[in-house]
N, C-alpha and C positions, 0 to 999 in steps of 0.2 A: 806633645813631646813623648809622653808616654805610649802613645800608639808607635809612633816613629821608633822608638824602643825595641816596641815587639815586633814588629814588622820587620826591623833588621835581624833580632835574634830568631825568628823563625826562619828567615832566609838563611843566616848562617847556621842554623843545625840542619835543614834543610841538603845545605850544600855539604859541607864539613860531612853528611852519613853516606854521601855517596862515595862507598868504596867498591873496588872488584872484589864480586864477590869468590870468581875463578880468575888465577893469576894465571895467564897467555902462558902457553905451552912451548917447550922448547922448542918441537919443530913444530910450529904454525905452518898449517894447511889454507894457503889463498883461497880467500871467501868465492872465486868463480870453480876452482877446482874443487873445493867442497860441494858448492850448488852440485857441482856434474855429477859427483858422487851420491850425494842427495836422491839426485833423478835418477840415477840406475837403482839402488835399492830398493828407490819405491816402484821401478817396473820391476822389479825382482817380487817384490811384496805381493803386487796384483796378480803377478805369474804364480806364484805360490798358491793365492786363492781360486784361482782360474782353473788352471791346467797343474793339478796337483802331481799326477800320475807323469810330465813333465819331469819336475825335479825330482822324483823319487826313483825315475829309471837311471839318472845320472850317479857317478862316486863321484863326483865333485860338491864341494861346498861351491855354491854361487857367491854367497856373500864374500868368502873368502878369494874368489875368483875376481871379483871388481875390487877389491882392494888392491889386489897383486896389479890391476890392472894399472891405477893411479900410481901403484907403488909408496902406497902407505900401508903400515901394518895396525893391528886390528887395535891397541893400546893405543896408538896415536891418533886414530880416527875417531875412537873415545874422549878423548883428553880433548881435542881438537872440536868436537860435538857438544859438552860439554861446557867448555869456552865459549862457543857462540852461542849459547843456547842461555846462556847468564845474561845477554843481552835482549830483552825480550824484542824490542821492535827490529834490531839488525834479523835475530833472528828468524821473526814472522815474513820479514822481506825474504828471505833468502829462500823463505815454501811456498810464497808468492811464486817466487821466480818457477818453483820445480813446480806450481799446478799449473802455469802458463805453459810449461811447454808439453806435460801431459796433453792437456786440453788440446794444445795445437795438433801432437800425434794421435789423440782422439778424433779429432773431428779430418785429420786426414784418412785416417783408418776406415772411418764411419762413410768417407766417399767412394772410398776401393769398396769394400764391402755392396753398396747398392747400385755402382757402376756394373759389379762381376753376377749380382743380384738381375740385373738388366738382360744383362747377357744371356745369362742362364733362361731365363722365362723367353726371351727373343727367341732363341734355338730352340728350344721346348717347340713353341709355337710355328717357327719354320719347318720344325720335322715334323710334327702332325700335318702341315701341309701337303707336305713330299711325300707320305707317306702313299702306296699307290693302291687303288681299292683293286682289289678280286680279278684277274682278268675270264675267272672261270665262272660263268652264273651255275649259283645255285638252282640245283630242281627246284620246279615248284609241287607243293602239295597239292595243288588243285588237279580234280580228274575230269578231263576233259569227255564231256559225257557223250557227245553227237562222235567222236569217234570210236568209242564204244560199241555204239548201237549203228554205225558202219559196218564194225567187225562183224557183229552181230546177222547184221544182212545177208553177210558174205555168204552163195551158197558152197557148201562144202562142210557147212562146220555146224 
């Protein structure tokens, strides 16, 4: 009886301590428009570490640029961040989702890339082909000695 006791009162503080810890935001941003949002920042991120000289020839903020895009502003994409981030597994699904689709623009990127790689070294190697030798020979250095000693013959000289 005594176990059954505890077993209940653990369950009930257990349950009873689950509260939010972040109270849901006025305007609640839909968990797929968030994901989308997610994925552009983080190409935004990689673009920052990549191609730095990129973002610094631009006057625009980018980050500020994909929010104007969704048409949320930067306090509610906080608040909204926030919010689902208080939820650790919704959370972790939701950057599940943004490395799957990295992954997939990677590995499509990575086919362009050694398709255009193909190309390149095929043309490389068709032009060395076409490429057309000399139609002028070169002199030879060798001195041809027996007409030499022709000239030589010759009377006159």
């Amino acid at each position: 009886m005594k176990n059954c006791l505890l077993i209940l009162l653990v369950l009930f503080l257990s349950v009873s301590c689950k509260k939010e810890v972040v109270k849901q935001p006025a305007k609640l941003i839909e968990k797929d428009k968030m994901i989308d949002i997610m994925y552009d920042l983080s190409l935004l991120e990689a673009m920052k570490y990549q191609h730095t000289e990129l973002l610094d020839s631009t006057e625009t903020n980018p980050t500020k640029f994909i929010l104007q895009k969704y048409k949320v502003d930067s306090l509610q994409f906080a608040q909204n961040n926030m919010y689902y981030a208080s939820d650790y597994e919704n959370y972790k699904d939701m950057f599940d989702e943004v490395d799957k689709r990295l992954k997939k623009v990677e590995r499509a990127t990575d086919s362009i890339v050694k398709i255009e790689d193909k190309k390149a070294a095929k043309e490389a190697k068709n032009k060395a082909k076409e490429t057309p030798k000399d139609s002028v020979k070169k002199p030879s250095k060798q001195i041809n000695i027996d007409s030499i000693r022709q000239q030589m013959r010759k009377p006159g000289r």
